[in-house]
C-alpha positions in Angstrom: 3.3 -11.2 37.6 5.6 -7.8 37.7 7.4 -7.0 34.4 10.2 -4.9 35.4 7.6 -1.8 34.5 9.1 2.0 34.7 7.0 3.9 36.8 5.8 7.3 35.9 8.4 9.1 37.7 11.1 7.1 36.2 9.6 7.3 32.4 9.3 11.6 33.4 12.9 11.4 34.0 13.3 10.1 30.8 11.8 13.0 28.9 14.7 15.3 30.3 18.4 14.9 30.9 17.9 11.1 31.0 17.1 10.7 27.7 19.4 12.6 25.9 22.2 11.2 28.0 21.8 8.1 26.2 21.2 9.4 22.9 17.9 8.2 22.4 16.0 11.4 20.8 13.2 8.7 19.2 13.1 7.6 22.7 12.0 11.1 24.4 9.7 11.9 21.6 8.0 8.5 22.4 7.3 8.9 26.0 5.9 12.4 25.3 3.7 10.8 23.1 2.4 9.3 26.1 2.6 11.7 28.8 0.5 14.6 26.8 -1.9 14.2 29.0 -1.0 14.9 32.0 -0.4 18.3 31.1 -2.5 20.8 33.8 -6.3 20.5 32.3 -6.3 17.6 30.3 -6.2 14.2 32.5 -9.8 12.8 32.6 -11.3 13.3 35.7 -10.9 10.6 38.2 -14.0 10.2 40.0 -13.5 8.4 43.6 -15.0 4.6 43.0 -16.0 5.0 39.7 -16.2 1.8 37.7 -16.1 0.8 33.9 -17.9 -1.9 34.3 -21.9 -1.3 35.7 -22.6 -3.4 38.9 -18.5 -4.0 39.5 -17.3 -3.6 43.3 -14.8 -1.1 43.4 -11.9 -2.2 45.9 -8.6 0.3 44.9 -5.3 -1.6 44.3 -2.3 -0.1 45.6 -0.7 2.6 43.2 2.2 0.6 43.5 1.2 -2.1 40.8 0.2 0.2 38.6 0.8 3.1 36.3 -1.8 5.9 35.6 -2.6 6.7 32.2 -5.1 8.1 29.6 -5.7 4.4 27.7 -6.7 4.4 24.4 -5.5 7.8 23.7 -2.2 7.3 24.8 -2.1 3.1 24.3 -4.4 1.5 22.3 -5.7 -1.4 23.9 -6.3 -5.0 22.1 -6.2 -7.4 24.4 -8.0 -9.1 27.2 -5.7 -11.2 29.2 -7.2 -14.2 31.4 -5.9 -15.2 34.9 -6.5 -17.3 37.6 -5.5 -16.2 41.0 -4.1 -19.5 42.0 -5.6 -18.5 45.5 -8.7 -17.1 47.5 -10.4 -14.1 46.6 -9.3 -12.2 49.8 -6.1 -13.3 49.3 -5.8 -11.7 46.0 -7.0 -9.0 46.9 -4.9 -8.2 49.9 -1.7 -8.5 47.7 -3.1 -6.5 45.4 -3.5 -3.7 47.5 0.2 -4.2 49.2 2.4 -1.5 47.5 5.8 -3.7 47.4 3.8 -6.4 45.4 4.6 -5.2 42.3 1.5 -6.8 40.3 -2.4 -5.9 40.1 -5.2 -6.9 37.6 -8.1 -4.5 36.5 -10.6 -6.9 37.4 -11.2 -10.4 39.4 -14.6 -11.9 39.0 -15.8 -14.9 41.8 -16.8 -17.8 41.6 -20.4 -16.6 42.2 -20.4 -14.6 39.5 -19.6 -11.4 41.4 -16.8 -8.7 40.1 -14.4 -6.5 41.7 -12.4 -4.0 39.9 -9.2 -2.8 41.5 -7.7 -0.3 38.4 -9.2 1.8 36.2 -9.0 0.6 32.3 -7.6 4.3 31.6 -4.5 2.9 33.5 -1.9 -0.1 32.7 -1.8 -2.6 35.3 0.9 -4.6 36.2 -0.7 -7.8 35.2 1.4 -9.9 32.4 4.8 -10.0 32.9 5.2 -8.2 29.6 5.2 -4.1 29.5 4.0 -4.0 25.7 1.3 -6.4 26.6 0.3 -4.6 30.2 0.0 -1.5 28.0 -2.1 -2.9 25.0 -4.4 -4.9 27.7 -7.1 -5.2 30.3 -6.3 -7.9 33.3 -8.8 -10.2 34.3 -8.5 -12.6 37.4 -10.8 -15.4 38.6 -10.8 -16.9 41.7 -9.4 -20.6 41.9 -6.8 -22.8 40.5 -5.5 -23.7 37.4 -5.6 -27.5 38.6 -9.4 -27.6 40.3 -11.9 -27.7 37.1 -14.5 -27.2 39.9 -13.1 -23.6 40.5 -14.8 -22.3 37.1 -18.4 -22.3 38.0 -21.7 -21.4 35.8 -21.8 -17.8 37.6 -18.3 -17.3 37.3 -17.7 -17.9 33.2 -21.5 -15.7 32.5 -20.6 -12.9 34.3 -17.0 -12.8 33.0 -17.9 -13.3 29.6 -20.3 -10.1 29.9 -17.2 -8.3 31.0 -15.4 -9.6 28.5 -17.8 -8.5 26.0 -18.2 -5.4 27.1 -14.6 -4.3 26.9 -14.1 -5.8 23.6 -17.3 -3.4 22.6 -15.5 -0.5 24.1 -12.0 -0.7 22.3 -13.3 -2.1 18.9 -11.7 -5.1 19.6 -13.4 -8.5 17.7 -14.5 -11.3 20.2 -12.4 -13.8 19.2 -8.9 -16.1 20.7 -6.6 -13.2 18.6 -8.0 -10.5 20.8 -8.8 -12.5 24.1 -6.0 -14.2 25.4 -4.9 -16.6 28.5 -1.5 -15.0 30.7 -0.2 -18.4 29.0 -0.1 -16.6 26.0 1.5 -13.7 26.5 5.3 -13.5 25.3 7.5 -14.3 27.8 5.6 -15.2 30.6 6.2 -18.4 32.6 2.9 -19.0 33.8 0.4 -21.1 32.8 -3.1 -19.9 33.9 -6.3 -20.1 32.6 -4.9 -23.9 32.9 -6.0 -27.3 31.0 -9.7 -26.4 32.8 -10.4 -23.4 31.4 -13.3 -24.1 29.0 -12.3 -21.8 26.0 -14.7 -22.9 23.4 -17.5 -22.2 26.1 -16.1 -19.0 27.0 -15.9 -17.3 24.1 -19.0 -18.3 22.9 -20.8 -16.7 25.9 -18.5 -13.9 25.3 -20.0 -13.5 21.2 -23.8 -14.6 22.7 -23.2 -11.5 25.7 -21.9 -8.8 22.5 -25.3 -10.0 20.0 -27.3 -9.6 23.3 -26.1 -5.9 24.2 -25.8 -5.3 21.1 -29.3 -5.7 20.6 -30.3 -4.0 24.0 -28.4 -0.6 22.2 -30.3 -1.1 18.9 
């Protein structure tokens, strides 16, 4: 799942000597664009296994797989990608916390409906094989294979939906297959996961019923 992704060292470099070597002015003025906040005083605070989600499990991926950041303000973001871990949850998890890995999701949500987040949302996870799309998006694994229909349980599809839902709220994105999409769908990629299992119709209606319902829970 790694896209080739410039760490932050490598896109600092950039803003100096590197980028003028190659002549790419537009270039520098970009990546400052996006590294604004990281002058002294004006990163969010990072609070030590702080969640976006309420009632998430905070387990930390390895910094290795991904790249801090200050999302939206430095990249909007306006998609929800769906995975499948093609594996066990402890499994996914251990290689998400391996620094050579090269690849990490925000969240993974089990089979019994419980959810683990491994990144923050402020930062860009190395999640789907496309830098644009790793920057515009939030990662979301589920436990199973793209083969087993049995992996995608009740539990598993409610709770995810509600996540779903909820970060869709957050970034003013619309519930809907434009705005939540499967790592399939992303350009470039050469996987294939949610799979020919993965109940779309049913999901994003549980994700539209879980935004009335909160929706109506802030009104």
């Amino acid at each position: 799942m790694g896209d080739g992704d410039r760490r932050l060292g490598r896109r600092a470099l950039l803003i100096g000597g590197a980028a003028a070597a190659v002549g790419t002015a537009a270039l520098a003025r970009e990546e400052l664009s996006h590294l604004w906040w990281r002058l002294p005083g004006v990163e969010r605070p990072r609070v030590a296994g702080a969640v976006d989600f309420k009632g998430a499990r905070w387990v930390a991926a390895s910094p290795g797989n991904y790249r801090r950041a200050d999302r939206p303000d430095d990249y909007a973001v306006d998609r929800v990608v769906i995975h499948v871990t093609q594996g066990g949850y402890a499994s996914a998890v251990k290689v998400f916390q391996q620094a050579g890995y090269g690849a990490a999701a925000h969240y993974i949500v089990r089979g019994d409906g419980r959810i683990t987040q491994l990144i923050r949302e402020l930062d860009v996870a190395f999640h789907a094989g496309n830098r644009s799309y790793n920057e515009r998006s939030v990662g979301i694994e589920h436990v199973g294979f793209v083969d087993d229909a049995s992996s995608f349980t009740d539990a598993m599809y409610a709770s995810s939906a509600r996540l779903t839902a909820r970060i869709c709220a957050r970034y003013g994105m619309k519930p809907d297959r434009e705005h939540v999409i499967g790592h399939v769908e992303v350009p470039g990629t050469d996987h294939t996961d949610p799979g020919p299992h993965w109940d779309w119709d049913r999901y994003m209606k549980l994700v539209r019923e879980a935004g009335a319902q909160a929706g109506r829970a802030r009104g």
